[in-house]
MIDOSE-1310 file (N, C-alpha, C; in nm, 2 decimals, decimal comma, always signed):
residues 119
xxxx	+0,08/-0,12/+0,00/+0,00/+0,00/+0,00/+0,09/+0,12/+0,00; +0,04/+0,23/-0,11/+0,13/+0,36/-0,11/+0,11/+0,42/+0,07; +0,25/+0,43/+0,06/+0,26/+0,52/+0,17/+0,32/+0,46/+0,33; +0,30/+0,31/+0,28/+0,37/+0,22/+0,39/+0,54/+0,16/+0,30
xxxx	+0,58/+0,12/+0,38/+0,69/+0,05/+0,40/+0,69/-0,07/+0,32; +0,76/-0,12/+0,25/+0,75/-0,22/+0,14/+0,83/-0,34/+0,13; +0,79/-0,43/+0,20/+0,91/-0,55/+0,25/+1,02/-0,57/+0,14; +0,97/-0,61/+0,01/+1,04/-0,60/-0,10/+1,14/-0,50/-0,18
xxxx	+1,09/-0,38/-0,08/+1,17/-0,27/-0,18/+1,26/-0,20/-0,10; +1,39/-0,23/-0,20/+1,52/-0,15/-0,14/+1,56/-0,05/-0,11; +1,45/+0,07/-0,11/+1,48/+0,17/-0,08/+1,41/+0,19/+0,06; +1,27/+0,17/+0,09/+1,26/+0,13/+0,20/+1,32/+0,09/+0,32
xxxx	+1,43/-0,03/+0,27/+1,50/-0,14/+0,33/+1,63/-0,04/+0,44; +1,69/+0,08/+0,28/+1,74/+0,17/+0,29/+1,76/+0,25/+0,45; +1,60/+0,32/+0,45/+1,53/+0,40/+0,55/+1,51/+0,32/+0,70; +1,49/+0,19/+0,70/+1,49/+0,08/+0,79/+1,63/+0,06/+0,81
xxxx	+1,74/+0,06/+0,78/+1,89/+0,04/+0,84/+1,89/-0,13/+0,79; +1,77/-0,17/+0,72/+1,83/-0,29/+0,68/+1,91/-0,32/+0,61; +1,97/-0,22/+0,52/+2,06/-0,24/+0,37/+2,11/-0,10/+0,44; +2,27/-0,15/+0,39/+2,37/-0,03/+0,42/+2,34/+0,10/+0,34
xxxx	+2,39/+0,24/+0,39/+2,41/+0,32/+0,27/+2,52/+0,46/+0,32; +2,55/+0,49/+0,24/+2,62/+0,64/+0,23/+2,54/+0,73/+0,29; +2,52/+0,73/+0,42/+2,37/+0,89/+0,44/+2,47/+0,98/+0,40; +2,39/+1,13/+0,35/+2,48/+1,21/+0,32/+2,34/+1,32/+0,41
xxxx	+2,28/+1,29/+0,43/+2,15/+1,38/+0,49/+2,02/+1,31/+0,53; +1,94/+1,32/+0,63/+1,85/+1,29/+0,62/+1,75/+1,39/+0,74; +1,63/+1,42/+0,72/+1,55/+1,48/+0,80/+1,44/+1,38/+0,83; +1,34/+1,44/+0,87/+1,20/+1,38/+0,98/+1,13/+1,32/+0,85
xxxx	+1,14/+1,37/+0,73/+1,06/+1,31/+0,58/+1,15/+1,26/+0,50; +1,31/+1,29/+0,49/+1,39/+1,22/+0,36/+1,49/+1,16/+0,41; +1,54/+1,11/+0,32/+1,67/+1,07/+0,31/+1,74/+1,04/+0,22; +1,87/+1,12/+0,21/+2,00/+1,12/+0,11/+2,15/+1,05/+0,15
xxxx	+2,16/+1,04/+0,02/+2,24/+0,84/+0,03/+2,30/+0,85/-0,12; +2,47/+0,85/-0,12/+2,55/+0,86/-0,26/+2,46/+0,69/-0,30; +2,49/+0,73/-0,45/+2,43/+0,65/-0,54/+2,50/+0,54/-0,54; +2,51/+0,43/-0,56/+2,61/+0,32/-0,58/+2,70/+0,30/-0,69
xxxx	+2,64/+0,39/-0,80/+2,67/+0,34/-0,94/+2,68/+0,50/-0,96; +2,72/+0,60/-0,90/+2,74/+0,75/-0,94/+2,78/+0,77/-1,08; +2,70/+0,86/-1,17/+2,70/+0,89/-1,28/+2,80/+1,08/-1,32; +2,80/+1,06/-1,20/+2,88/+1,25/-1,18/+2,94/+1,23/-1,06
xxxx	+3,06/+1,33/-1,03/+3,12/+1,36/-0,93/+3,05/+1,31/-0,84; +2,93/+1,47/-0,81/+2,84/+1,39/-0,72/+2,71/+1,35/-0,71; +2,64/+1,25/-0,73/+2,55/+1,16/-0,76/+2,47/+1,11/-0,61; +2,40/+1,21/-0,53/+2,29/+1,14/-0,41/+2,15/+1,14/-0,50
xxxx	+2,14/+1,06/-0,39/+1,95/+1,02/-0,39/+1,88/+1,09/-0,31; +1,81/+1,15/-0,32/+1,69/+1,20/-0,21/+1,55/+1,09/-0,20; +1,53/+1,03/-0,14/+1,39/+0,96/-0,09/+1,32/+1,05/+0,00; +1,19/+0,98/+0,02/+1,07/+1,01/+0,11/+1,05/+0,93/+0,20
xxxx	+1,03/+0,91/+0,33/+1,10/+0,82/+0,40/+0,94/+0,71/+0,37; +0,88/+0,78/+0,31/+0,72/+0,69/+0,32/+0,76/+0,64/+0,20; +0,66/+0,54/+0,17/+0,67/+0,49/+0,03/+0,55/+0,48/-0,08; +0,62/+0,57/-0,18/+0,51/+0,63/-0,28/+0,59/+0,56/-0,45
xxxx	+0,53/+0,47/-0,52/+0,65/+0,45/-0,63/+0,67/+0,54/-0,71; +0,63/+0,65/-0,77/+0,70/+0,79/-0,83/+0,66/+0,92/-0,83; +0,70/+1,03/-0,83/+0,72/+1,15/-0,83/+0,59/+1,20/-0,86; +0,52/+1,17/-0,92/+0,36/+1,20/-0,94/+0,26/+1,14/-0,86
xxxx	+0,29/+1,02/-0,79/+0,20/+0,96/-0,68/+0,27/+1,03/-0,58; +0,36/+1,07/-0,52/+0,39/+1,12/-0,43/+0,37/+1,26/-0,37; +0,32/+1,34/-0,53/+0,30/+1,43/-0,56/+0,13/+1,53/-0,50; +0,06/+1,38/-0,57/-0,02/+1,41/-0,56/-0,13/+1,34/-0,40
xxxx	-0,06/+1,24/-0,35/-0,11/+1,19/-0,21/-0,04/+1,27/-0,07; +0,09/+1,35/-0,11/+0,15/+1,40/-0,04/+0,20/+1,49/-0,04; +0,15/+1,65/-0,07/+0,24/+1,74/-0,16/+0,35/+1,82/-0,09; +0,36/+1,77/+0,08/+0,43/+1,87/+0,17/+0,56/+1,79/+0,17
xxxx	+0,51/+1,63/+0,15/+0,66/+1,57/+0,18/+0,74/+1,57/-0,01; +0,63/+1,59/-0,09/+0,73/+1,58/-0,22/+0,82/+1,70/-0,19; +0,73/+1,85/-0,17/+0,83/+1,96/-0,12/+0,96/+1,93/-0,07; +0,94/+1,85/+0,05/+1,06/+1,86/+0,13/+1,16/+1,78/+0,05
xxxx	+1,10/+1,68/-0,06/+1,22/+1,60/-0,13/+1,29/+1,71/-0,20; +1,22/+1,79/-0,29/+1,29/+1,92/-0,33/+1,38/+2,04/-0,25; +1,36/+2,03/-0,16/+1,45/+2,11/-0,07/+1,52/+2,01/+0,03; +1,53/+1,94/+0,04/+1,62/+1,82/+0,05/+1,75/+1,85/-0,06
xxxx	+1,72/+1,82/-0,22/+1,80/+1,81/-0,28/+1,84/+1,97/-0,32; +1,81/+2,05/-0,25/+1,88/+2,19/-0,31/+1,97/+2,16/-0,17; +1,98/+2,14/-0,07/+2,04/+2,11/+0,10/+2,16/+2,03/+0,04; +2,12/+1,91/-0,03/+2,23/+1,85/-0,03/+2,33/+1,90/-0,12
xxxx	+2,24/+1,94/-0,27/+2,40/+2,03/-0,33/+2,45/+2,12/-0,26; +2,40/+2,24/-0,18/+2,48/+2,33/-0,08/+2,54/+2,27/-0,01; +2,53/+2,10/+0,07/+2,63/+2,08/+0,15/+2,72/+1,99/+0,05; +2,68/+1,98/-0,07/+2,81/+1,89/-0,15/+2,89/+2,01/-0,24
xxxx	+2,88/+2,13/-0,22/+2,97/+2,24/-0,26/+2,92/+2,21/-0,48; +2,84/+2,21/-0,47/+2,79/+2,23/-0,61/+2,63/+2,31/-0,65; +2,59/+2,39/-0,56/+2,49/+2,45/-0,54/+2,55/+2,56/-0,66; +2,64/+2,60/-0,63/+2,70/+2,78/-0,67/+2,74/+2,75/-0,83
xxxx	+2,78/+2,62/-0,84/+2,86/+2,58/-1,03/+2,71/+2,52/-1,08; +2,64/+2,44/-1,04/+2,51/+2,40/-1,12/+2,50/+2,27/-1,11; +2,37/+2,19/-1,12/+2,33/+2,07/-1,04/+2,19/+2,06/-1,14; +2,17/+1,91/-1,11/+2,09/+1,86/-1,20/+1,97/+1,80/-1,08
xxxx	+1,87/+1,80/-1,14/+1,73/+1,69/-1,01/+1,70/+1,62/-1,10; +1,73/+1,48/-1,12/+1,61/+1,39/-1,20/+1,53/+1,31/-1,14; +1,39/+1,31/-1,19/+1,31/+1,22/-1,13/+1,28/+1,13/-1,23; +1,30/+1,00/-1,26/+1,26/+0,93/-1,35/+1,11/+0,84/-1,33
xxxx	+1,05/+0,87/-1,40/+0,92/+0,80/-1,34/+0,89/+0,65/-1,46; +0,86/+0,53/-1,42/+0,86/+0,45/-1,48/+0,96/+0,38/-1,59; +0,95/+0,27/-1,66/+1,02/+0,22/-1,68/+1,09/+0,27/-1,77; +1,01/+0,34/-1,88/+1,05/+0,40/-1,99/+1,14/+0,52/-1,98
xxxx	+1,13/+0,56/-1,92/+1,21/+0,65/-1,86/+1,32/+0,67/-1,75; +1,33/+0,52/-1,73/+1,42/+0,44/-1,65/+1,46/+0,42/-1,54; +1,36/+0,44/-1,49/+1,31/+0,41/-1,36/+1,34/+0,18/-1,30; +1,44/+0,22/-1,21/+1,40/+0,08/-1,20/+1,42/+0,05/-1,02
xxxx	+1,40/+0,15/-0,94/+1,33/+0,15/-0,79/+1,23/+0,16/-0,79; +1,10/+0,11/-0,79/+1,01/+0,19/-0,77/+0,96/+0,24/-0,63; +1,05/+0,37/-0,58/+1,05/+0,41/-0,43/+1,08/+0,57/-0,48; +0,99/+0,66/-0,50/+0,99/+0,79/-0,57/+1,14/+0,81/-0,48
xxxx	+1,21/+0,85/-0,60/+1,36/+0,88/-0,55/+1,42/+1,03/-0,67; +1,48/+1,13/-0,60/+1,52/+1,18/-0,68/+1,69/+1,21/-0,70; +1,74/+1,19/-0,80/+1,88/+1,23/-0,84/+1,93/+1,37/-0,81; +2,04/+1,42/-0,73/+2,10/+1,51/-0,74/+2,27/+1,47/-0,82
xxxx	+2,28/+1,54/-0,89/+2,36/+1,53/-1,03/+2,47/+1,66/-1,00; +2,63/+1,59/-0,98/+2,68/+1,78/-1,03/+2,80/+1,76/-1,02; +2,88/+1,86/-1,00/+3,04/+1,83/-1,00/+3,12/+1,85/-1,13; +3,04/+1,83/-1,24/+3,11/+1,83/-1,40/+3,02/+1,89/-1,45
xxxx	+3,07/+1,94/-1,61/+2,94/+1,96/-1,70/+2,84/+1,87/-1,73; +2,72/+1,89/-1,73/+2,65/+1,84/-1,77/+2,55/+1,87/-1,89; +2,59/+1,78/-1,97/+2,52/+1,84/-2,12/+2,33/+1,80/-2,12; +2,32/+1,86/-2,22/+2,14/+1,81/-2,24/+2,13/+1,82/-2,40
xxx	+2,09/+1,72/-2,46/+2,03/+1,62/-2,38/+2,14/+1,56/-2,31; +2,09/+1,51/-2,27/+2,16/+1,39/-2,17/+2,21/+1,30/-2,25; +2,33/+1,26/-2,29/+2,41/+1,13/-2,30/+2,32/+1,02/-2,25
């Protein structure tokens, strides 16, 4: 059920201390955690500590904690020293667009140039 804890899903598991991770931040609604497979310098995750599977369900059952995911991820570029050079948020929603957590999670991207489209 959206909004609970999801025995199967790893990002959950994350939030639970059952699966190790990189915290790099976390507050009363998120949590940020370097990416395993970093795509840029620096590469965190921002989650919701509830569980919603993407950015549009999350969006719309919960719109104070999607907020906080977004100010989450502007926190964590200021505390990863790439706020001031430029930084990326992706939210990928579904498969097609390559999504393969489904635990609404957003990308903080930065450190290098980053071109668009996107490689």
């Amino acid at each position: 059920m959206a909004g609970e804890a999801q025995a199967d899903c790893l990002f959950c598991k994350i939030v639970s201390g059952e699966v190790p991770a990189d915290v790099v931040r976390e507050t009363e609604t998120t949590y940020a955690f370097r990416d395993i497979n970093p795509q840029a310098p620096v590469h965190v995750l921002v989650i919701p500590k509830v569980h919603y599977p993407d950015a549009g369900t999350l969006a719309a059952a919960e719109p104070q904690i999607a907020a906080d995911v977004l100010r989450a991820c502007a926190e964590v570029a200021a505390q990863e020293k790439i706020a001031d050079t430029g930084f990326r948020i992706v939210l990928n929603t579904g498969p097609g667009a390559g999504q393969t957590v489904f635990h609404t999670h957003a990308h903080v991207l930065g450190g290098r140039g980053l071109e668009w489209p996107p490689g």
